[in-house]
C-alpha positions as CSV (number, residue, x, y, z in Angstrom):
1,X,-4.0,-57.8,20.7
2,X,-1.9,-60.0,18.9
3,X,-3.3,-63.4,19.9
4,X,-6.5,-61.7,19.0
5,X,-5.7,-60.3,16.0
6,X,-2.9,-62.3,14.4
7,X,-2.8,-65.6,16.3
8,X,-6.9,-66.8,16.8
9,X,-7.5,-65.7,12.9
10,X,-4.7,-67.7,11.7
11,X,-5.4,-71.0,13.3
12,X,-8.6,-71.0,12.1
13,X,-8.1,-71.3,8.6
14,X,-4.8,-73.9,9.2
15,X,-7.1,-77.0,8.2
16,X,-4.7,-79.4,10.7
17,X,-4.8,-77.0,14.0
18,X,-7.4,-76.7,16.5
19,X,-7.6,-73.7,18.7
20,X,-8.2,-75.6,22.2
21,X,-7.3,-73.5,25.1
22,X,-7.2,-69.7,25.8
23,X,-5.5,-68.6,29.1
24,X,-6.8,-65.4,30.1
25,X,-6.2,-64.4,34.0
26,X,-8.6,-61.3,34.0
27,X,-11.5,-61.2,31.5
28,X,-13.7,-58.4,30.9
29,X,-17.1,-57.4,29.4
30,X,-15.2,-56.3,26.3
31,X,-12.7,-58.5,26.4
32,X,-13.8,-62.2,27.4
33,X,-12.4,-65.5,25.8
34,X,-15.4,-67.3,27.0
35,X,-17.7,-65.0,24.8
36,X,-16.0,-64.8,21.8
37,X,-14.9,-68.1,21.6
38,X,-17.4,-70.1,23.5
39,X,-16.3,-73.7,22.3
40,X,-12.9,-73.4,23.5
41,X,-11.6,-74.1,26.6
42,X,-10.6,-71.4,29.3
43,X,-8.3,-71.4,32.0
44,X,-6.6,-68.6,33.9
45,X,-3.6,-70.1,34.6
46,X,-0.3,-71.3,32.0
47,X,0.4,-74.3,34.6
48,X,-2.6,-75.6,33.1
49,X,-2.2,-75.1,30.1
50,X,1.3,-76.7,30.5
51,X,-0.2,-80.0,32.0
52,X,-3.1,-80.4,29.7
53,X,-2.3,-83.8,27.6
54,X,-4.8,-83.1,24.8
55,X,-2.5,-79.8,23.7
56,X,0.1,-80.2,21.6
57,X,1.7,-76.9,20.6
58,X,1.6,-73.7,22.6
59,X,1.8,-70.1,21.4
60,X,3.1,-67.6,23.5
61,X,1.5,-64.3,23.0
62,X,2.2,-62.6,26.6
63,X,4.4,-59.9,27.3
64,X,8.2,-60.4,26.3
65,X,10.0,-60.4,29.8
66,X,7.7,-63.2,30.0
67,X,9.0,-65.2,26.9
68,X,11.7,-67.0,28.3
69,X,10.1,-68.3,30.7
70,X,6.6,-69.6,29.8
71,X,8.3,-70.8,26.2
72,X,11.1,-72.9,28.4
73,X,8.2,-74.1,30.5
74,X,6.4,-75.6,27.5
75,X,8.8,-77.3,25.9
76,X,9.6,-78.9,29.1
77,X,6.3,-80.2,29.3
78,X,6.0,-81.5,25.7
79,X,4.7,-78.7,24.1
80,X,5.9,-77.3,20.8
81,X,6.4,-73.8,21.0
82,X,5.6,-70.5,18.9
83,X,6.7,-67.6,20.4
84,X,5.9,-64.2,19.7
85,X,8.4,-61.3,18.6
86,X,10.5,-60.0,20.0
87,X,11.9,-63.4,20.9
88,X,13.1,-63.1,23.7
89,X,15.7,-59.9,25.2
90,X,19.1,-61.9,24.7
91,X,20.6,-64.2,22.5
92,X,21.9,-66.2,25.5
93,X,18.5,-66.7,26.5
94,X,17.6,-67.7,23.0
95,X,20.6,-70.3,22.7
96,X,18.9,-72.0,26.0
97,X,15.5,-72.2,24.3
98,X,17.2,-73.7,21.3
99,X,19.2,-76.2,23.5
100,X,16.1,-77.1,25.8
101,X,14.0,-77.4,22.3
102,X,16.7,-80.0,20.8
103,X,17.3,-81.7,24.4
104,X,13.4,-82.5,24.3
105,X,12.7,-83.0,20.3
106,X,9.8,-80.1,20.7
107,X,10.2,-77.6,17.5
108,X,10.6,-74.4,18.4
109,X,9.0,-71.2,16.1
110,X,9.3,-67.4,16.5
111,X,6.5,-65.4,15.1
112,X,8.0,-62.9,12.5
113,X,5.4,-62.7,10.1
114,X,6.6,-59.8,7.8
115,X,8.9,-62.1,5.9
116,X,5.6,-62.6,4.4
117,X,4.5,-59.2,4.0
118,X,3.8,-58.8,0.2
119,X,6.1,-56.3,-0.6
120,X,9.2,-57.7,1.5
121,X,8.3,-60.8,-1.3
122,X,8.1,-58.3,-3.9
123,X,11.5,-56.9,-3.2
124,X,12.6,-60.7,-2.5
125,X,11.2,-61.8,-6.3
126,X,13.4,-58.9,-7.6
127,X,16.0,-60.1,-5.6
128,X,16.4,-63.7,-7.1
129,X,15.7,-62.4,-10.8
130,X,18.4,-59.9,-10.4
131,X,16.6,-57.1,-11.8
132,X,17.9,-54.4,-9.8
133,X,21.9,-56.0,-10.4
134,X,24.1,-55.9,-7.6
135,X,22.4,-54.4,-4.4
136,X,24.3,-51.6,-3.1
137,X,21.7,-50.2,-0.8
138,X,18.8,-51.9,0.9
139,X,16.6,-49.5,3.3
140,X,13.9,-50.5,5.5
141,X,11.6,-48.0,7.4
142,X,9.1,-48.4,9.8
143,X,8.1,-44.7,10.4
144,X,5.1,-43.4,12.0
145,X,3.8,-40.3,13.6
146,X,2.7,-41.5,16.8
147,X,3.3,-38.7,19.4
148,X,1.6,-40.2,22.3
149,X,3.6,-42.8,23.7
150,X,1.6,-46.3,24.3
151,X,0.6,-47.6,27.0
152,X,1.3,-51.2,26.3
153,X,4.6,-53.0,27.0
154,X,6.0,-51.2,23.9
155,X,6.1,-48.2,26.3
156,X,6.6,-49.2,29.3
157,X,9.2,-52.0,29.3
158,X,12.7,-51.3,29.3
159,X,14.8,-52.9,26.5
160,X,16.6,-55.2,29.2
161,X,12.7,-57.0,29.3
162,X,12.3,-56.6,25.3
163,X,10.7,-53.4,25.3
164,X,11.1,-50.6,23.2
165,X,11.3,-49.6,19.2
166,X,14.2,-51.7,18.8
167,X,12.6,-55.3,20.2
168,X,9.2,-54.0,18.9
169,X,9.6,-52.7,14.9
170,X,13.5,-53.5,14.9
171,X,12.9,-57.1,15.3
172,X,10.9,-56.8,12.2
173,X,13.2,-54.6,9.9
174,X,16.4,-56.1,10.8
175,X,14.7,-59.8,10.1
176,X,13.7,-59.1,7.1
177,X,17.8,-58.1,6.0
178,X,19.2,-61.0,7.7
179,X,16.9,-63.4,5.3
180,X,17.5,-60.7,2.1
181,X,21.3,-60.8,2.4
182,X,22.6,-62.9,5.8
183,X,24.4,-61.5,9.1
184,X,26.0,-58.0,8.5
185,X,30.1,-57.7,10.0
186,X,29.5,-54.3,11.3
187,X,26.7,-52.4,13.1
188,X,26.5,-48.9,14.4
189,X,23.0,-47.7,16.0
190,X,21.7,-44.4,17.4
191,X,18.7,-44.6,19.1
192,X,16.5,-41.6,20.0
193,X,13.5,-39.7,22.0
194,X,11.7,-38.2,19.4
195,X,8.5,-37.8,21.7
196,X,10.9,-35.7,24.1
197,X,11.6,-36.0,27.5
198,X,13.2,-39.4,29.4
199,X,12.2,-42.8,28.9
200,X,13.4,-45.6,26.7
201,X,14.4,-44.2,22.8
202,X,11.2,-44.7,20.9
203,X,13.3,-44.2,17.4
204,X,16.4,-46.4,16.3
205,X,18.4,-45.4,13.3
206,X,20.8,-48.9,12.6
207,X,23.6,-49.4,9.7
208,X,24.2,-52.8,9.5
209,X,27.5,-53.3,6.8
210,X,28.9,-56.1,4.4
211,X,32.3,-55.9,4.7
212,X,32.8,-59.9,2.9
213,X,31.3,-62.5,1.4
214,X,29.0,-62.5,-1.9
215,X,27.2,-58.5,-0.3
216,X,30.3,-57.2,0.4
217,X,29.7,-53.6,0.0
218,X,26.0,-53.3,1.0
219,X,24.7,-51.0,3.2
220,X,21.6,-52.2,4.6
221,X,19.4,-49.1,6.9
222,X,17.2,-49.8,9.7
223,X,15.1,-47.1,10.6
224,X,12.3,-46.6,12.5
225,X,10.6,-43.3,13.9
226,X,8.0,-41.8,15.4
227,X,7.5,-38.3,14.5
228,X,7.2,-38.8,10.7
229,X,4.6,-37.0,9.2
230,X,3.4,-38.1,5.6
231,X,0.8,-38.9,4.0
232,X,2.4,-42.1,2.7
233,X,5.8,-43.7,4.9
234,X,8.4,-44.8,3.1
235,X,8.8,-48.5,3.4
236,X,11.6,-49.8,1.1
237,X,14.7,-48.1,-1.0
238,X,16.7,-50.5,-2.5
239,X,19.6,-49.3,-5.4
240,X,21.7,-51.4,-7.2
241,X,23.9,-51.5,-10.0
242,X,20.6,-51.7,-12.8
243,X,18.3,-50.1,-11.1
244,X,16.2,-49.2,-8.1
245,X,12.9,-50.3,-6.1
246,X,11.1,-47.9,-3.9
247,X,8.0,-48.6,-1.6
248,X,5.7,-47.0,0.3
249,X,2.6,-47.6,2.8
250,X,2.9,-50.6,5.0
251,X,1.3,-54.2,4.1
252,X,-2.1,-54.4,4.3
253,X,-3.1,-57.5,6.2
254,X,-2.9,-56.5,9.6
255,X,-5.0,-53.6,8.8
256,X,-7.1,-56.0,7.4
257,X,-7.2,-58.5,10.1
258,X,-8.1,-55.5,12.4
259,X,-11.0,-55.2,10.6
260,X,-12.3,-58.7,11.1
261,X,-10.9,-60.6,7.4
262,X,-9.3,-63.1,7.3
263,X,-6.7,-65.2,4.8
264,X,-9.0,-66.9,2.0
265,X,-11.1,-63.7,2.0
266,X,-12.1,-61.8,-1.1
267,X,-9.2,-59.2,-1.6
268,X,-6.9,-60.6,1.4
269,X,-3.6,-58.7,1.3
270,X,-4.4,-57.3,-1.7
271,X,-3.3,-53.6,-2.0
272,X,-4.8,-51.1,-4.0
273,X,-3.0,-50.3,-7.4
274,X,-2.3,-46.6,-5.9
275,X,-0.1,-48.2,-3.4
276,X,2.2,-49.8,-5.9
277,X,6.1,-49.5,-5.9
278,X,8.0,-47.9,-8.1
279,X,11.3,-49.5,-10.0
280,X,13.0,-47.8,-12.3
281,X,16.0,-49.7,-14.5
282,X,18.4,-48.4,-16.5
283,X,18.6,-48.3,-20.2
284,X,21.7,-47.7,-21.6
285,X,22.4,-44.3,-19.7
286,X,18.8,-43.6,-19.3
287,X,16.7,-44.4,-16.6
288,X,13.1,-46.2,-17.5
289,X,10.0,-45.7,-14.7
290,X,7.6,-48.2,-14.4
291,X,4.8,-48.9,-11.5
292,X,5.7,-52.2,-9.8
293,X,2.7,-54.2,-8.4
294,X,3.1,-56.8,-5.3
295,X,3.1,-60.4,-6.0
296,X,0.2,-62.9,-5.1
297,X,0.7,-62.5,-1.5
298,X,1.1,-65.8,0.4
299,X,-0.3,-64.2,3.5
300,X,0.8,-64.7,7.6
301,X,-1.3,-67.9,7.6
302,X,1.8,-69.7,5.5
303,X,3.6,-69.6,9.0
304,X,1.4,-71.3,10.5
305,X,0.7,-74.0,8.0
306,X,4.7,-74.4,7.7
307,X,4.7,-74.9,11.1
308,X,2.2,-77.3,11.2
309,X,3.8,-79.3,8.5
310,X,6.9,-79.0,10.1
311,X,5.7,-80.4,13.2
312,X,3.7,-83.1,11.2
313,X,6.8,-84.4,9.4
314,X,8.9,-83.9,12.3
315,X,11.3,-82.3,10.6
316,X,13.4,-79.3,12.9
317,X,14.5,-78.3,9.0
318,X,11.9,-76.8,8.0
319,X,10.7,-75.1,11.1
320,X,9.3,-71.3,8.9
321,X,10.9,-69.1,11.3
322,X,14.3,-71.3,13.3
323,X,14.7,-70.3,16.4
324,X,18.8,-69.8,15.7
325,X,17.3,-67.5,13.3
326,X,15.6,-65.2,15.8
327,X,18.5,-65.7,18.2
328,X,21.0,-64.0,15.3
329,X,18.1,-61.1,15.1
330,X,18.7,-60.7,18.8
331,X,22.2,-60.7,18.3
332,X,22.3,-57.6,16.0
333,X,20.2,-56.0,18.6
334,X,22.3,-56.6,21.3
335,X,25.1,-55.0,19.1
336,X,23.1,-52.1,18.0
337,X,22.6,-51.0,21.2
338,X,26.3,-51.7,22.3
339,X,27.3,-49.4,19.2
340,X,24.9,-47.0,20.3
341,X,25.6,-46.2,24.0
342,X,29.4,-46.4,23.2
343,X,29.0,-44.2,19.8
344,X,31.3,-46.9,18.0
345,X,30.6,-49.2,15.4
346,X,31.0,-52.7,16.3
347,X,32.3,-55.7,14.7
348,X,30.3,-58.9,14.7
């Protein structure tokens, strides 16, 4: 789905990409590259891919356990590389990506595209204004109600290959607080089976901590679930010292690319005004209500397009998404789960 949905779409409208090669092993009757992109070239194999000369960057959109490899393989070849999240399972493994990218001056990008999710820059334009004061607490929910358990890799792989709620939603949530406020110093997780029964957790509660620095005393919450039943999710609570920011419903694009639109589109990532946030700011001792509407969104095509520009200008700098970036994500994860199975919090 996601080289369908996200990756295809968003090449197209980057004015200084070409989509050249699809690598699709087994094609069906509903699911062919051949038909529904029949000027592109199809292979069924990465190796050529890899040793095609005409193709310059590569995006990985395969399963994570195979991440590691195929991005390593790429960048060994001369290919730039954009991986999808989750990265890859370890930090170690994303250190050697970032070595083998700098050892063969190939940029390296990691696909988190809800740092441009129109509320996330909503909550970030709040941020730099410092209309909500100091930020005490910054929550960030992913909930769903999804009782049947998928099918896909986010089911079936084990989080030692990158599977699971953590590597799939985590990834997202805990990115988007390490760009709002930088690495936490402490982390305690608890994962859980909401769905019942054994298996990998399909829920993760994580408190990430600033004990120093310019956030010290924030409390950042991770949560994502499964057996949430609402008729609108909670997707931000942020509370600080002048007031406070709620959100609900998720962003709209990849609804919206689902349904065939595209960035540049009439109404693109535009959310309808009963989906607005809510800020309220203090007066004096009195609390004022307002509705809060998103910013112009910037959509998930600006990745891309930085990315491009990146690679243009040659520039490791101003890569959109830095690999050391996703590795430091991974590295929360790691310790999530370490705080988690030994019911400690742990210090990074």
């Amino acid at each position: 789905m996601a080289a369908k949905v996200f990756h295809i779409p968003l090449i197209a409208v980057t004015t200084s990409m070409k989509l050249h090669t699809i690598v699709q092993r087994t094609p069906t009757a509903s699911n062919s590259a051949s038909k529904d992109h029949p000027g592109v070239k199809v292979v069924s194999s990465v190796d050529a891919l890899f040793a095609d000369p005409e193709i310059d960057i590569v995006i990985v959109t395969s399963t994570p356990d195979t991440h590691f490899s195929f991005a390593r393989a790429a960048l060994e070849a001369g290919k730039h590389v954009l991986v999808e999240k989750p990265f890859v399972p370890t930090a170690a493994e994303a250190q050697q990506l970032i070595d083998v990218s700098q050892q063969t001056k190939k940029l390296l990008c990691v696909y988190q595209n809800r740092r441009w999710d129109t509320d996330f820059l909503t909550f970030r334009k709040l941020q730099r204004e410092g209309t909500l004061g100091r930020i005490v607490e910054f929550e960030t929910h992913f909930d769903r109600y999804r009782i049947d358990r998928p099918e896909t890799w986010k089911g079936t792989l084990e989080m030692d290959q990158a599977g699971g709620v953590i590597y799939d939603l985590g990834t997202h949530l805990i990115d988007q607080v390490v760009v709002a406020f930088g690495m936490p110093q402490e982390v305690t997780g608890v994962f859980a089976n909401q769905r019942g029964g054994e298996g990998e957790p399909d829920s993760v509660t994580a408190l990430l901590r600033y004990t120093q620095g310019k956030e010290k005393g924030l409390l950042a919450t991770v949560k994502a679930a499964v057996v949430s039943a609402e008729t609108a999710q909670l997707r931000y609570w942020v509370r600080g010292t002048r007031g406070s920011f709620q959100k609900y419903h998720l962003d709209v694009q990849e609804d919206q690319l689902k349904a065939g639109m595209k960035p540049g589109d009439e109404g693109y990532g535009i959310e309808s005004n009963d989906m607005s946030g809510r800020l309220v700011i203090m007066e004096g001792d009195t609390p004022k209500e307002s509705i809060w509407k998103n910013v112009e969104p910037e959509s998930y095509a600006a990745l891309y397009r930085q990315f491009a520009k990146a690679i243009d200008q040659g520039a490791p700098e101003a890569v959109p998404v830095k690999a050391s970036e996703a590795r430091d994500v991974i590295h929360i994860i790691e310790a999530i789960r370490e705080s988690a199975k030994s019911k400690k919090t742990v210090v990074l």
